[in-house]
PADO-943146 format. One record per residue (C-alpha): residue in three letters; x, y, z. Coordinates in Angstrom, 2 decimals, padded with zeros to 5 digits. Example, Ala and Ser with C-alpha at 12.3 -4.5 7.8 and 13.67 -1.06 7.14 Angstrom:
<sezas>
SEZA	ALA	012.30	-004.50	007.80
SEZA	SER	013.67	-001.06	007.14
</sezas>
This chain:
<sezas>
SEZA	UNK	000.06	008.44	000.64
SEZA	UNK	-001.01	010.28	003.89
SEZA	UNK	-003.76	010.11	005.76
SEZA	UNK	-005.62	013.16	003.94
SEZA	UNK	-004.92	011.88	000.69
SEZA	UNK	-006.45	008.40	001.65
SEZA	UNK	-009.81	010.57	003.01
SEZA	UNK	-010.06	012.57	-000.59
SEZA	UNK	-009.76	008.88	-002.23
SEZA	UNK	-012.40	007.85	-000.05
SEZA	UNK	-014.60	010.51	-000.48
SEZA	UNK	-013.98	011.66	-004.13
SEZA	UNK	-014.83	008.31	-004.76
SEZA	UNK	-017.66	007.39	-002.82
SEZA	UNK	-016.59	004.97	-000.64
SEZA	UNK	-017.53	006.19	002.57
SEZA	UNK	-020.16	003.07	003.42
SEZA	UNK	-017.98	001.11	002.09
SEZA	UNK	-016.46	-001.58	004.32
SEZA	UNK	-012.65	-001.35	004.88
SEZA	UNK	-011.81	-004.59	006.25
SEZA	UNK	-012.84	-007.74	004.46
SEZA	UNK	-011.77	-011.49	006.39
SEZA	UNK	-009.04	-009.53	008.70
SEZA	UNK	-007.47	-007.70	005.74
SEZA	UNK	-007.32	-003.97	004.48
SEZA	UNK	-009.13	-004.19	001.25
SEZA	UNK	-007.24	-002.48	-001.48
SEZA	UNK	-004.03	-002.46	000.02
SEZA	UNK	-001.26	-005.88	000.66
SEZA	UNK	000.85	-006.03	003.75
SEZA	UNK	004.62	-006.00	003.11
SEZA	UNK	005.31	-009.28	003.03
SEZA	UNK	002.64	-010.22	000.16
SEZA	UNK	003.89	-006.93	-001.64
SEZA	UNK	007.62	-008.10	-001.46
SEZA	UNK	006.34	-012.00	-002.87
SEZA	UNK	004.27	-010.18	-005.36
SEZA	UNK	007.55	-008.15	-007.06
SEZA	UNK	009.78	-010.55	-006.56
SEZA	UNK	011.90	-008.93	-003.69
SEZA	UNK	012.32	-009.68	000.24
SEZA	UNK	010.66	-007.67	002.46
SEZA	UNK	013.85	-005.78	003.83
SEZA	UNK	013.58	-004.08	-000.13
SEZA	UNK	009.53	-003.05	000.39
SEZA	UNK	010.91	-001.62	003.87
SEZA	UNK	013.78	000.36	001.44
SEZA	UNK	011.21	001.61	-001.10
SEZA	UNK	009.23	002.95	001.57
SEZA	UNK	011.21	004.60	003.52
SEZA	UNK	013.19	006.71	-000.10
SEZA	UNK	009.22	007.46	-000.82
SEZA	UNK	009.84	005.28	-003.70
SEZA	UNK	006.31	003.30	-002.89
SEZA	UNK	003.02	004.50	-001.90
SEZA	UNK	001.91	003.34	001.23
SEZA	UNK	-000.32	003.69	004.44
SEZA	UNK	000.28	003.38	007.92
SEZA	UNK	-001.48	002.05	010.12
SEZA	UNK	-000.52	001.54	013.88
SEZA	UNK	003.17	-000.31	013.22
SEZA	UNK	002.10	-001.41	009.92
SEZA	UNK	002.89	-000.74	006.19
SEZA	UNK	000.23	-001.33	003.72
SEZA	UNK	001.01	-000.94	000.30
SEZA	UNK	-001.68	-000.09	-002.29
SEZA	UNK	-002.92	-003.69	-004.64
SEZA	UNK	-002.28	-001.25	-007.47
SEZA	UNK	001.61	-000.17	-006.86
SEZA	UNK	003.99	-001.54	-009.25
SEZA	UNK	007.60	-002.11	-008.18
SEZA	UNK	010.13	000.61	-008.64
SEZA	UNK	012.01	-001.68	-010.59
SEZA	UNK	009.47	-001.80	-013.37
SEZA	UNK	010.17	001.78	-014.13
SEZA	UNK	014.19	001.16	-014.33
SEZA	UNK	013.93	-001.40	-016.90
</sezas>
């Protein structure tokens, strides 16, 4: 996902008063290391999948954020 597609989300959906932020976190999206505890992998595979385009993702600064909604790559394989 790059930066233009995240504005089109934002404003084909209406969300542009929304807040994006909620207690210190990106709402909608997980940080690597809850992404790689959520499929069941180490983080050194999220950094893998991202960098082969194999996992949607923003960045932000230094940081990966993956959206709530991705399912792992190896969901498709099986």
């Amino acid at each position: 996902m790059t930066c233009r597609d995240l504005i089109i989300y934002i404003l084909s959906n209406g969300l542009e008063n929304e807040p994006i932020v909620k207690n210190g976190k990106l709402i909608g999206f997980m940080t690597v290391d809850e992404a790689a505890a959520r499929m069941g992998v180490g983080e050194a595979t999220i950094h893998v999948w991202i960098f082969q385009n194999r996992l949607n993702h923003v960045v932000i600064g230094d940081t990966f954020y993956i959206p709530i909604s991705s399912k792992s790559p190896l969901e498709s394989t099986l």
